[in-house]
C-alpha positions in Angstrom: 13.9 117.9 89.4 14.7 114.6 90.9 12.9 111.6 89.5 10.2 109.8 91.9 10.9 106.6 93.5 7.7 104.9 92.3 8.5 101.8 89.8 7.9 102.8 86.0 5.1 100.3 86.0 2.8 102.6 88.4 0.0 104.8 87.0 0.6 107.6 89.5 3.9 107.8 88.0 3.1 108.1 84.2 1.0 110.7 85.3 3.2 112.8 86.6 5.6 111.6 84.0 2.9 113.0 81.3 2.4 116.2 83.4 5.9 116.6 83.3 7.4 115.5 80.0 6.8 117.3 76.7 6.0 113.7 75.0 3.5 112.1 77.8 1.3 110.7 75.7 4.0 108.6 74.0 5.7 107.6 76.6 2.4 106.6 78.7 1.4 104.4 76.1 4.6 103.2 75.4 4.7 102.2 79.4 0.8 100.8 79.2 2.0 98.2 76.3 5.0 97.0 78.2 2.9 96.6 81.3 0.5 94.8 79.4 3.7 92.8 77.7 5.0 92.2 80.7 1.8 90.9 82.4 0.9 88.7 79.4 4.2 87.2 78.3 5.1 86.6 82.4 4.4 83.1 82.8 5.8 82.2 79.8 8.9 83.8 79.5 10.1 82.4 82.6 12.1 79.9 81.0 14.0 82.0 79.1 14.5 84.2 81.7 16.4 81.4 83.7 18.0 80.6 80.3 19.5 84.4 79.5 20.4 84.3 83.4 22.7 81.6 82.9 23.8 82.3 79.5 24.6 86.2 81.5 26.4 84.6 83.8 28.6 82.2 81.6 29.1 84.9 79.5 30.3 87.0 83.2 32.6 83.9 84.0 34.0 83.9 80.7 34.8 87.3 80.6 36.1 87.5 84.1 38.3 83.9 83.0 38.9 86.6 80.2 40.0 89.2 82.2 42.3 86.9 84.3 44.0 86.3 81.3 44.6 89.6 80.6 46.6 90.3 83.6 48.2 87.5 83.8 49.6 88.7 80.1 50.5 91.9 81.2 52.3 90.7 84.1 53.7 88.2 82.2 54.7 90.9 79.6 56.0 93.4 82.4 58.2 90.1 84.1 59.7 89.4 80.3 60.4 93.0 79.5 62.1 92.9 83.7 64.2 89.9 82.0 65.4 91.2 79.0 66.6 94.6 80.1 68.4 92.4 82.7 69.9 90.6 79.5 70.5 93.3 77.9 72.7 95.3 80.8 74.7 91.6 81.6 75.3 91.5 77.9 76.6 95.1 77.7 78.7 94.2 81.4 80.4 91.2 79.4 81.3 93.5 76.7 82.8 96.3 78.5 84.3 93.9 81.2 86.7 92.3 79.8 88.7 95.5 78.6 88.5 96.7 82.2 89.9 93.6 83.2 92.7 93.7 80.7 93.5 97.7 82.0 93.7 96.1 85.5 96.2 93.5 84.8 98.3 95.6 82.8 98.3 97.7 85.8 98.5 95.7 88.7 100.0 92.3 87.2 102.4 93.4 85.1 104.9 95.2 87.1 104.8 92.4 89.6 105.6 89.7 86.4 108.2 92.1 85.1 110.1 92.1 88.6 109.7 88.1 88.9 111.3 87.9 85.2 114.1 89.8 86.2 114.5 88.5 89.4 114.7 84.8 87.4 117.2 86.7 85.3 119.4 87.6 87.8 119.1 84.1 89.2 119.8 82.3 86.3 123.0 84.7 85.7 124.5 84.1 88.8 123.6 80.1 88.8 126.0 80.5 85.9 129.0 82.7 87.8 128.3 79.7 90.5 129.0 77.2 87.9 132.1 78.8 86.7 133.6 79.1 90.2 132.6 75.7 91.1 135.0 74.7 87.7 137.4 76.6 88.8 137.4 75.2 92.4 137.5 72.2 90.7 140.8 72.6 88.8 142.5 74.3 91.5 141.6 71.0 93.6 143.2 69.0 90.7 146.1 70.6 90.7 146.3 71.1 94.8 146.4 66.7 94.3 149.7 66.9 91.6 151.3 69.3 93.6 150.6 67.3 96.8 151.5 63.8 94.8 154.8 65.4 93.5 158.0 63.6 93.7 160.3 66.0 96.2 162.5 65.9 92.8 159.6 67.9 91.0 159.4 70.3 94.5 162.8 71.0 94.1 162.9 72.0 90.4 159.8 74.2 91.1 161.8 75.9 93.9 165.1 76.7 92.0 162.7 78.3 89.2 161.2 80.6 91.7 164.6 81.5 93.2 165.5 81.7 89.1 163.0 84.6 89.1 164.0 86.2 92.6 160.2 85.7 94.2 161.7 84.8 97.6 163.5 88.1 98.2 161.0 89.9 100.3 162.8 93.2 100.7 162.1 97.0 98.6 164.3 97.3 95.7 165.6 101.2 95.7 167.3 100.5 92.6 164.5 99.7 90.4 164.4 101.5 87.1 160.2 101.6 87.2 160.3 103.7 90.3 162.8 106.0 89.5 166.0 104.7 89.9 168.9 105.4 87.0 172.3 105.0 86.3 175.2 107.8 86.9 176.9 107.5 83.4 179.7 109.9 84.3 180.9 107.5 87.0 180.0 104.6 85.2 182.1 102.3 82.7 181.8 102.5 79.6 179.9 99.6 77.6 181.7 96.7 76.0 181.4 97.1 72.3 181.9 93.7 70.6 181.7 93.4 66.8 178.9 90.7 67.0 176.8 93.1 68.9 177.0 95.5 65.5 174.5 95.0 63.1 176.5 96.2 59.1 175.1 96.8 55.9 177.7 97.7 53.2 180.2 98.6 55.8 177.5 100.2 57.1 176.5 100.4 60.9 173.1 100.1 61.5 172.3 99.0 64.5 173.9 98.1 68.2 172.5 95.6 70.0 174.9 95.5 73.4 173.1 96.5 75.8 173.1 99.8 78.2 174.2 99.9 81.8 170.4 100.8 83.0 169.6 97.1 81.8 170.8 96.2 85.8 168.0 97.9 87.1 165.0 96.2 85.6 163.9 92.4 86.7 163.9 91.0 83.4 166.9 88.1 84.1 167.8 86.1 80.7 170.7 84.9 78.7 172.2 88.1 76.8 170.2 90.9 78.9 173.1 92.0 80.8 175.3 95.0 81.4 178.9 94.0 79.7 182.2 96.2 80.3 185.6 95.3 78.8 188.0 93.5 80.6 187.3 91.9 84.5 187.7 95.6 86.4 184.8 98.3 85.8 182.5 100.1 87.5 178.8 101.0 88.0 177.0 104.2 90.0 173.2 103.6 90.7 171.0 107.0 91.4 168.8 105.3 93.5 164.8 106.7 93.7 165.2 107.8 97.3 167.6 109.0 99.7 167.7 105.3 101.6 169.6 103.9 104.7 171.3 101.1 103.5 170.9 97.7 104.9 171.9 95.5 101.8 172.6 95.0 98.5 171.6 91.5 96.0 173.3 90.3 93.0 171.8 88.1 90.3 173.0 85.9 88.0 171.9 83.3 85.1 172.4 79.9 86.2 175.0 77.3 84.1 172.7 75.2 82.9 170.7 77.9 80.8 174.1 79.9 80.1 174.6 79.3 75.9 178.5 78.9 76.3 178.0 76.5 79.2 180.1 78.5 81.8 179.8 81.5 84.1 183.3 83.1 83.5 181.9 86.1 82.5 180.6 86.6 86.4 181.5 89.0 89.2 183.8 87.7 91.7 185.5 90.2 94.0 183.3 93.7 94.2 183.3 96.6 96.8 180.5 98.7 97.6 180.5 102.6 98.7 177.7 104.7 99.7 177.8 108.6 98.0 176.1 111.3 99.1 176.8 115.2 98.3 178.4 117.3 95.6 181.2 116.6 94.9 179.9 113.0 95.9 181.6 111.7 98.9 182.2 108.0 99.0 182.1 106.2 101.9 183.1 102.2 101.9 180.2 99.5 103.2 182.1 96.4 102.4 183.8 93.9 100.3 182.1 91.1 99.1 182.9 87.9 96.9 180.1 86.6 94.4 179.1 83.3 93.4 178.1 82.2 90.7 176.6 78.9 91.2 174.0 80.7 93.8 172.8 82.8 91.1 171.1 85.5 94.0 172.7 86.1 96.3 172.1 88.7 99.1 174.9 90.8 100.7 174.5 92.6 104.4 176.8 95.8 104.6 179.5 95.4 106.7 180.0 99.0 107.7 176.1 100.6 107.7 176.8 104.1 109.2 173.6 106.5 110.2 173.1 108.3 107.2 171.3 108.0 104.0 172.7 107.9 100.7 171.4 108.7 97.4 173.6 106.9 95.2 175.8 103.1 95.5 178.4 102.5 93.9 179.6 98.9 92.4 182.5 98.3 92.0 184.2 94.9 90.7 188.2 94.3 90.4 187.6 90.4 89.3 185.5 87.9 87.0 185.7 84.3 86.8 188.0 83.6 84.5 186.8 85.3 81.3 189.6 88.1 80.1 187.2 90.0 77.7 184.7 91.5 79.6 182.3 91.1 82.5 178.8 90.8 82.4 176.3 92.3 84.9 172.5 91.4 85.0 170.4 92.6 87.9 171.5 94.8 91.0 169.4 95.5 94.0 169.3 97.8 96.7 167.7 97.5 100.1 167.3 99.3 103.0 164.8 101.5 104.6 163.7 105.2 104.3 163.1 105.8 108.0 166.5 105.5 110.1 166.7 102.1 111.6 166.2 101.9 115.2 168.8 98.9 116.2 171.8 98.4 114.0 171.9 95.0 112.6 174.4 92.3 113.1 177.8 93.0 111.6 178.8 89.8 109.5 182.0 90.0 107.8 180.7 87.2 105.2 178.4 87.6 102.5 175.0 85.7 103.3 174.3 82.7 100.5 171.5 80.8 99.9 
């Protein structure tokens, strides 16, 4: 049952306490002694009453500063524990970081570093190839200034050495050896066998060093590389490469001054030249010329240039100057075209000289 609203102190309610409680009489004269406690001590426990009330409420002040003390340490617990987790994860990011960031720039800086170093490589190589052809400008400049500040004495020599070498005939040898040409040994002369051209051991023979008609045909013009037949009349037939129309025909010679016995008796004078074409070869005449030997190239237009082509020229030469042994031939060229020529040239009964 609910308790009763009346104060413990009234009577009405220790009775009914008693009539209801199992211990009544205890408990009523429990509550008479404290009522009569309460009523005698009253007046003079008022003191300490006010005394315990304040010591109650320090102690409530206390406990609630207490209290406040206690949160703010938990909060200030939960905010340190927020800090050092936060710590803790930078510190880990710092750690892995740096590899990540070593993966990218092996990635993504060092192709881009690689193509500069190459392209600095490349640079500096051709800086250098520009160096060398700036040298080389250089020394062509040089010599450009001696050639300009040469006496017209030096011009000259350097013009008979390149007519010495045959650069200023501009016109297609058909009788060079390294294109095919060759030499038609059954109507050819026979070589001039000299005993100084024989090399001997114990009577021996060992070795011939006269040279072969085919010598003619190759552009390689110095003292002793000639072509020799005996006496002053002989006779040479050149196979050319091609079938050719004939326009002209060059002789060359070594000049005196590098000739070892001082002279040029040993050179063509008179000569005729005949076209042949056919089997049996039919010989047709394109002039008679007269060599000499102080222009040592000279360049002969044909006096009779009919419209045909030949395959082979014949030399023929009925006179040196002067020397009765033998004759010596060096270098024999043959010009003309392969194509028929559309105008025929100028006859001119006189061989052309330089």
């Amino acid at each position: 049952m609910p308790r009763s609203s009346r104060s413990p102190g009234d009577p009405g309610a220790l009775l009914e306490d008693v009539a209801h409680n199992p211990r009544p009489r205890r408990i009523a004269q429990r509550g008479r002694n404290t009522s009569r406690m309460a009523e005698d001590t009253s007046p003079n426990m008022t003191w300490f009453t006010c005394f315990a009330c304040s010591l109650r409420t320090q102690a409530q002040q206390v406990l609630f500063n207490t209290c406040r003390c206690k949160l703010l340490c938990q909060k200030l617990v939960e905010k340190t524990g927020i800090l050092l987790l936060c710590a803790f994860g930078f510190w880990m990011f710092s750690i892995h970081l740096p590899s990540k960031m070593k993966v990218w720039q092996d990635d993504s800086i060092n192709g881009p570093l690689q193509s500069l170093r190459l392209y600095q490589e490349k640079v500096r190589h051709h800086s250098g190839e520009i160096q060398d052809l700036r040298g080389s400008m250089n020394l062509l400049i040089a010599k450009l200034q001696e050639m300009e500040a040469m006496s017209d004495e030096q011009k000259m020599a350097q013009k008979i050495m390149k007519m010495i070498h045959g650069d200023y005939i501009e016109k297609p040898d058909f009788a060079l050896k390294s294109t095919g040409a060759s030499i038609d040994f059954e109507h050819t002369s026979a070589t001039y066998n000299h005993e100084k051209a024989h090399s001997y051991w114990n009577w021996i023979q060992l070795w011939n060093y006269a040279q072969p008609p085919d010598v003619i045909l190759e552009p390689n013009v110095t003292p002793g590389n000639c072509w020799a037949f005996e006496g002053d009349r002989g006779q040479v037939t050149i196979q050319l490469a091609q079938k050719v129309y004939l326009s002209n025909l060059t002789l060359q010679h070594i000049p005196k001054t590098i000739s070892l016995s001082g002279s040029l008796d040993t050179a063509p004078k008179d000569f005729v030249i005949y076209g042949m074409e056919g089997s049996p070869k039919e010989e047709v005449f394109l002039g008679a010329f007269q060599f000499q030997p102080e222009n040592v190239i000279q360049m002969f237009p044909l006096q009779n240039q009919p419209a045909r082509a030949f395959s082979a020229v014949k030399v023929k030469i009925s006179s040196n100057w002067g020397n009765p042994g033998f004759t010596c031939l060096y270098r024999v060229r043959v010009h003309g075209s392969v194509a028929p020529p559309r105008e025929q040239p100028h006859q001119n009964p006189y061989p052309e000289r330089d």
